[in-house]
C-alpha positions as CSV (number, residue, x, y, z in Angstrom):
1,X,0.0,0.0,0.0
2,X,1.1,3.3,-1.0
3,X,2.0,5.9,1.7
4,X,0.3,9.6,1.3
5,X,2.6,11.8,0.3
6,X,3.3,14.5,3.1
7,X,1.3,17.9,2.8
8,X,4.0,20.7,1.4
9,X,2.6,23.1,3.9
10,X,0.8,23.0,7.3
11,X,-0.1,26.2,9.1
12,X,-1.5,26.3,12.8
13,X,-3.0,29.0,14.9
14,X,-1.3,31.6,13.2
15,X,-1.0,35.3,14.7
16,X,-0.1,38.4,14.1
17,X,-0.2,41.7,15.9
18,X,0.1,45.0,15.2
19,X,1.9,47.4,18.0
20,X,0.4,46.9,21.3
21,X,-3.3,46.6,19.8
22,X,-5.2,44.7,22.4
23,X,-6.3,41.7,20.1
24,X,-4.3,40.5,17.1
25,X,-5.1,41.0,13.6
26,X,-4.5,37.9,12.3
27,X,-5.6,35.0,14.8
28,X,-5.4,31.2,14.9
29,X,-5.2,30.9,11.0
30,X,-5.1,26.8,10.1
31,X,-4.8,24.6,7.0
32,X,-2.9,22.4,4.7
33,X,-1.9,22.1,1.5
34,X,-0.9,19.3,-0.7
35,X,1.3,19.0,-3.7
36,X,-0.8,20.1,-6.9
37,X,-3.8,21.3,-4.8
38,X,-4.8,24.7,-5.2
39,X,-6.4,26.9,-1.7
40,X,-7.9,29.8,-2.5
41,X,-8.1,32.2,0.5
42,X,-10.9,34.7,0.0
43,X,-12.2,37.8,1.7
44,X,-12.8,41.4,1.6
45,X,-9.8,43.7,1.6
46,X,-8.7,44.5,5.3
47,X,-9.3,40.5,5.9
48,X,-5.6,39.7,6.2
49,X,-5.1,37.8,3.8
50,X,-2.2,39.2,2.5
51,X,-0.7,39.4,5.8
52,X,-1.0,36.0,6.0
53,X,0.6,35.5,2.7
54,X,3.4,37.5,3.3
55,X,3.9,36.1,7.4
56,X,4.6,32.7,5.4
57,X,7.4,34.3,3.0
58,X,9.2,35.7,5.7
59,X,8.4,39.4,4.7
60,X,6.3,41.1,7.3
61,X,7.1,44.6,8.1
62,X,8.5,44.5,11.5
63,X,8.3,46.2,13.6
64,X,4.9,47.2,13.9
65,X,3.8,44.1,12.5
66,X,5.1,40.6,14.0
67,X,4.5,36.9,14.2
68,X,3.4,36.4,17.7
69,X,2.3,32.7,17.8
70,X,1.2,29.8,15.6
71,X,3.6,27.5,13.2
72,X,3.9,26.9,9.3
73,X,5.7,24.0,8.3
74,X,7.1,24.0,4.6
75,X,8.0,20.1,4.4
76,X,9.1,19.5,7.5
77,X,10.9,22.9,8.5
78,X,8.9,25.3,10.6
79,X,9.3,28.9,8.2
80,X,8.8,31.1,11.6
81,X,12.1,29.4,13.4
82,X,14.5,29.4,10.2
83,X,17.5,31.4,10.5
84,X,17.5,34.3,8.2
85,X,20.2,32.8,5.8
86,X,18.0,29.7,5.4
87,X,14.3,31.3,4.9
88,X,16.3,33.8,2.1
89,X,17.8,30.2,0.2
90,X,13.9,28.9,0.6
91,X,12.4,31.7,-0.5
92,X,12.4,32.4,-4.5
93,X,13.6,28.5,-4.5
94,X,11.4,26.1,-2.9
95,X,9.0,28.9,-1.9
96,X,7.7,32.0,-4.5
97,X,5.3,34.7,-5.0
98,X,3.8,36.5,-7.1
99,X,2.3,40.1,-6.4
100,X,-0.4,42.2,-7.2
101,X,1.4,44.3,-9.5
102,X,4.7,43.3,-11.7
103,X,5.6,47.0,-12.3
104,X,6.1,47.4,-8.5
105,X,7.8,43.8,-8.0
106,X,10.0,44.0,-11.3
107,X,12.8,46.3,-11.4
108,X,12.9,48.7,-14.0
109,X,16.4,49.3,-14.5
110,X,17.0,45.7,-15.5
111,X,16.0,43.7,-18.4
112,X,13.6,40.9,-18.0
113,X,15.6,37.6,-19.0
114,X,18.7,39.8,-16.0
115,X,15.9,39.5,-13.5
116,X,15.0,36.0,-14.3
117,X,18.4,34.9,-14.5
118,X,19.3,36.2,-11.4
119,X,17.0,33.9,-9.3
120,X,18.3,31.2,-11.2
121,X,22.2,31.7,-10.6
122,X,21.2,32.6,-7.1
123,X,19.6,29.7,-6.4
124,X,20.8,27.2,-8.8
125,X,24.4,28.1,-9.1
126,X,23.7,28.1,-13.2
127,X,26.3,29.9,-15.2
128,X,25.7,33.1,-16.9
129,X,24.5,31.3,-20.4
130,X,22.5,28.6,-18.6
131,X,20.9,30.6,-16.3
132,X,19.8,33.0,-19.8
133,X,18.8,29.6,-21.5
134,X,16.6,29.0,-18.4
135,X,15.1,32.5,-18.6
136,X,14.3,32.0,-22.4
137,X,13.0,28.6,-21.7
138,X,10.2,30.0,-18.5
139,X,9.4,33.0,-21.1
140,X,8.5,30.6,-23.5
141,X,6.4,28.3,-21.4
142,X,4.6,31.0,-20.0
143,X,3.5,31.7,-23.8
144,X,4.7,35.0,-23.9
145,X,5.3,35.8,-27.9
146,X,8.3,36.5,-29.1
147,X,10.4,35.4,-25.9
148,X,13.6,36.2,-26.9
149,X,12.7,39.5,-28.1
150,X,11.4,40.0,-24.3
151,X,14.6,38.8,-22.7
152,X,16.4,42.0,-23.4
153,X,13.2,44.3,-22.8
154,X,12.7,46.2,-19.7
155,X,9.4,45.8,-17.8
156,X,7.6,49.3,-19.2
157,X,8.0,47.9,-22.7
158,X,5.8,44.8,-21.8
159,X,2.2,45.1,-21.9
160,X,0.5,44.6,-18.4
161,X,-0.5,40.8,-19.6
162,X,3.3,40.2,-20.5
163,X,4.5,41.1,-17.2
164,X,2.0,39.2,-15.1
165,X,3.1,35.9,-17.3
166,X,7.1,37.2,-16.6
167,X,6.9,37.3,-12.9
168,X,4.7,34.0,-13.1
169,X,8.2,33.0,-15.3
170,X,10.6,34.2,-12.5
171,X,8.9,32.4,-9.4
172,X,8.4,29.4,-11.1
173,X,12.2,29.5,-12.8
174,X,13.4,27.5,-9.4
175,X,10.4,25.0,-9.9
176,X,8.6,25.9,-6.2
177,X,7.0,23.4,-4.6
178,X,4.6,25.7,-3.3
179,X,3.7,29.0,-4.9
180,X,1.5,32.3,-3.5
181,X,-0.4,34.5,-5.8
182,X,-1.8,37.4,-3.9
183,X,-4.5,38.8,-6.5
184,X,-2.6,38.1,-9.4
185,X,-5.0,38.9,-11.9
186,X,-6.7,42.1,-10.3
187,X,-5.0,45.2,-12.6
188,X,-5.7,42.8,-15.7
189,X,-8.5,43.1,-18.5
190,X,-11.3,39.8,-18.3
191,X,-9.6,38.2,-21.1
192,X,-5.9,38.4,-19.9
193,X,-7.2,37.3,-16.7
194,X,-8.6,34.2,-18.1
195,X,-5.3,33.4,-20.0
196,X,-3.2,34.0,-16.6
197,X,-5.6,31.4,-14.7
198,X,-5.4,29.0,-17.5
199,X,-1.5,29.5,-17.3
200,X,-1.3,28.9,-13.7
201,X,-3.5,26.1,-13.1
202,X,-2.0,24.0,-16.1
203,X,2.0,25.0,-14.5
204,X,0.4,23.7,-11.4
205,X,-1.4,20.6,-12.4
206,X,2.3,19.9,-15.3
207,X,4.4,20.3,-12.1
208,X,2.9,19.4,-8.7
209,X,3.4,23.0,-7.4
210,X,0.8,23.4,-4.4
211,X,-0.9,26.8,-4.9
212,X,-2.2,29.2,-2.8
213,X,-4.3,31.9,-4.4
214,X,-5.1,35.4,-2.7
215,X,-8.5,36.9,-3.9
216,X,-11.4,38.7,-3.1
217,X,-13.0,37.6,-6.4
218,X,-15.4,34.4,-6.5
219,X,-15.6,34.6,-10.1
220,X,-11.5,33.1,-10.1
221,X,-11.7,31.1,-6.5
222,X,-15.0,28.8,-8.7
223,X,-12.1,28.4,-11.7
224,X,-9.6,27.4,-9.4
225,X,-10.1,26.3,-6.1
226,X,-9.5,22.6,-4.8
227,X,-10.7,24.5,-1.6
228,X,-11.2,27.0,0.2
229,X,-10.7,29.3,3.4
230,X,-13.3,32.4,3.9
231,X,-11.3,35.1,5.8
232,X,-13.0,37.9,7.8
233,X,-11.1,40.6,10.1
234,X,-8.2,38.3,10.3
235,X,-9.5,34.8,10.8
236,X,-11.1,31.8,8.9
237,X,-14.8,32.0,9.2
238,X,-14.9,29.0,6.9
239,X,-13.0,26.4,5.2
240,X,-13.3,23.4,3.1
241,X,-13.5,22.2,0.0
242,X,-14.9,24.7,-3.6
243,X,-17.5,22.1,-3.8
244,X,-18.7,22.3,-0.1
245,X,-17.9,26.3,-0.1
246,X,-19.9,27.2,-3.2
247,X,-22.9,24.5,-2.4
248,X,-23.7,24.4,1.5
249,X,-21.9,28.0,2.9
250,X,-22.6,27.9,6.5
251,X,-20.9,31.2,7.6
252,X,-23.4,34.5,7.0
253,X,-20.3,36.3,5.9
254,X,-19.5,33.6,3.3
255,X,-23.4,33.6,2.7
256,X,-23.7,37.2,2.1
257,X,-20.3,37.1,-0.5
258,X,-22.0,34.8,-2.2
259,X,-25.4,36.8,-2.3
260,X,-23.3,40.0,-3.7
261,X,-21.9,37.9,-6.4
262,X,-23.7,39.2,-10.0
263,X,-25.2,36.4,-11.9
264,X,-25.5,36.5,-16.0
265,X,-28.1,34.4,-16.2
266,X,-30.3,35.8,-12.7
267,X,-32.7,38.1,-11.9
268,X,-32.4,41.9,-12.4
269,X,-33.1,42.9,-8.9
270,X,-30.6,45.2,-6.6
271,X,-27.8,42.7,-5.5
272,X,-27.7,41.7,-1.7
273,X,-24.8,43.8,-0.2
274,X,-23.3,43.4,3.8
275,X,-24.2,46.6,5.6
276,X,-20.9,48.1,7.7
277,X,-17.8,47.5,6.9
278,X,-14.2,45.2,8.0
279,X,-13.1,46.2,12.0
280,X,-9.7,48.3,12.5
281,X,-6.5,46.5,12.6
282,X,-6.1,48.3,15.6
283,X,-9.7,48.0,17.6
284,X,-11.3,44.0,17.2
285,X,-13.7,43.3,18.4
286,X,-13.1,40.5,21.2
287,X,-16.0,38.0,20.3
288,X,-17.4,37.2,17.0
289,X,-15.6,39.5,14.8
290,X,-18.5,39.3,12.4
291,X,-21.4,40.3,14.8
292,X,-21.8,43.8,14.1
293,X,-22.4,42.9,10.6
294,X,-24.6,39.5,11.1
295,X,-28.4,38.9,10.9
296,X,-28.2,35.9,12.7
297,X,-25.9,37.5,15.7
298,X,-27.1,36.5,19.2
299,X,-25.9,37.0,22.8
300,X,-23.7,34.0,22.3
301,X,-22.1,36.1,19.8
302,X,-20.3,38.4,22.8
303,X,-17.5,34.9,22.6
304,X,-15.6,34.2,19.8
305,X,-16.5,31.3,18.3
306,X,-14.3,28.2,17.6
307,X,-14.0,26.5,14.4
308,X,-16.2,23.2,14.3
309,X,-16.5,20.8,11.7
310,X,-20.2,20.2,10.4
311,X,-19.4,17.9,7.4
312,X,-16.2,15.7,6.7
313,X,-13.5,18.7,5.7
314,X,-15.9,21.4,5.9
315,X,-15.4,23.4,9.5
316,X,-17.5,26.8,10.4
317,X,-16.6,29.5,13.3
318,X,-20.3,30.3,14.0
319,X,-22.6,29.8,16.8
320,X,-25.3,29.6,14.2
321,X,-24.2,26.7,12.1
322,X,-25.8,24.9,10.7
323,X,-27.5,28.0,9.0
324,X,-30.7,25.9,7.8
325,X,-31.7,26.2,12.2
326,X,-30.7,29.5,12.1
327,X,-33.0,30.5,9.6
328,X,-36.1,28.6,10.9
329,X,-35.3,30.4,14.4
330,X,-35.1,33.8,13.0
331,X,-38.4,33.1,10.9
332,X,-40.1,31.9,13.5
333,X,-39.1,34.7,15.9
334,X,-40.5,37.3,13.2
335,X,-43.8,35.2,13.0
């Protein structure tokens, strides 16, 4: 009998603060990751996702910001207790990410098959001429036309599509085993964006690079999404797979992003939106973080609630689950 394959990543109870702020921003974040799966993490903006993200690459700003508890192993190595010299070899090697926008990841005063070529002597050891070869060969695989053309370009001369698909080129030049996208396709026209999650799910699927995808958009967690983690105000309100997510939410929050989602083929009436907004970074609230915002909320509500599984895989934080009760309560209540 075959023996599972250890996940690439595990992350527990992660947390963050900010200053002295009384509660932390990011708090008790969990899940794992296999090789070739793809979690999307989802959420307005102010959700910490992106802090999460960038906790796990080792590039927090700190101070104010700091890693104050929790663990994330990377195959077998906890990322929080590496020594610097080791997390700077991982990272852009085993470990890579790409940002929101190339023009202010790229640097402008180099060409793009230097800045390629660079990671790959760095962490390779490849020559000058191999490590170019390499930077030709990711160009070409990321279908960007005319790749040795781009080689000696610099990134204004690239089309916003072109440089998307060349820092996709560079963090995948050290074949990653696991790679971050944090809204990868946000600054991009529809069809662009389409290309770039076609490109990244068939690099994934070709090399067994677990993904995790940072997104506020449903539209691209439905494409992509082996599952899933709903983030509000800095921790996961719900989690499991697209399938369970996208069928049976059990988290109003994840209910209401769902309702505020436009449909083609629906009705014409005023979309469902989620009165208030995300809590300061600074100010928390120390129960349900969602409450203020919730139809359902209840006195109950005053405690922060723990993450409970309601189906195999699929856990909730929320008093209320399963929502079906909820419902028939508040119904009845009203009647």
């Amino acid at each position: 009998m075959n023996t599972p394959a250890p996940p690439v990543l595990v992350v527990e109870d992660l947390e963050l603060r900010i200053g002295n702020a009384p509660e932390p921003i990011v708090d008790g974040v969990s899940f794992t990751l296999n090789a070739g799966e793809t979690l999307c993490i989802v959420g307005e903006s102010g959700c910490g996702k992106s802090l999460t993200a960038l906790a796990l690459m080792g590039l927090l700003a700190s101070p104010p910001l700091q890693q104050s508890g929790g663990r994330a192993e990377f195959q077998g190595e906890d990322l929080f207790k590496m020594p610097r010299e080791t997390l700077r070899r991982v990272r852009g090697g085993r470990m890579a990410m790409i940002f929101q926008e190339p023009m202010s990841s790229l640097n402008p005063a180099l060409k793009i098959g230097e800045q390629i070529a660079e990671s790959v002597r760095e962490h390779q050891g490849l020559g000058f001429e191999a490590a170019r070869l390499r930077a030709l060969e990711m160009l070409e695989r990321v279908r960007i036309p005319a790749a040795e053309k781009r080689l000696n370009e610099y990134p204004h001369q690239l089309s916003g599509g072109m440089r998307q698909r060349a820092m996709i080129a560079m963090a995948l030049a050290n074949d990653p085993s696991l790679l971050i996208a944090d809204e990868p396709t946000t600054a991009l026209d529809v069809t662009i964006q389409a290309q770039i999650l076609d490109l990244m799910r068939s690099l994934s699927q070709e090399s067994g690079t677990a993904l995790i995808m940072i997104t506020h958009d449903l539209g691209v967690v439905a494409e992509m999404a082996d599952k899933v983690a709903v983030m509000y105000a800095g921790r996961v309100a719900e989690a499991g797979s697209a399938q369970q997510i996208f069928d049976d939410p059990q988290h109003p929050y994840t209910l209401g992003l769902m309702s505020s989602m436009p449909s083609l083929g629906g009705s014409r009436e005023r979309l469902v939106t989620i009165p208030g907004s995300v809590p300061s970074p600074i100010d928390m609230p120390r129960g349900c973080r969602f409450a203020a915002r919730c139809p359902f909320v209840g006195d109950d509500c005053a405690e922060a609630p723990a993450a409970r599984e309601i189906s195999s895989g699929h856990s909730v934080s929320c008093w209320r689950a399963p929502l079906e009760d909820a419902v028939t309560e508040t119904e009845a209540r009203i009647a």
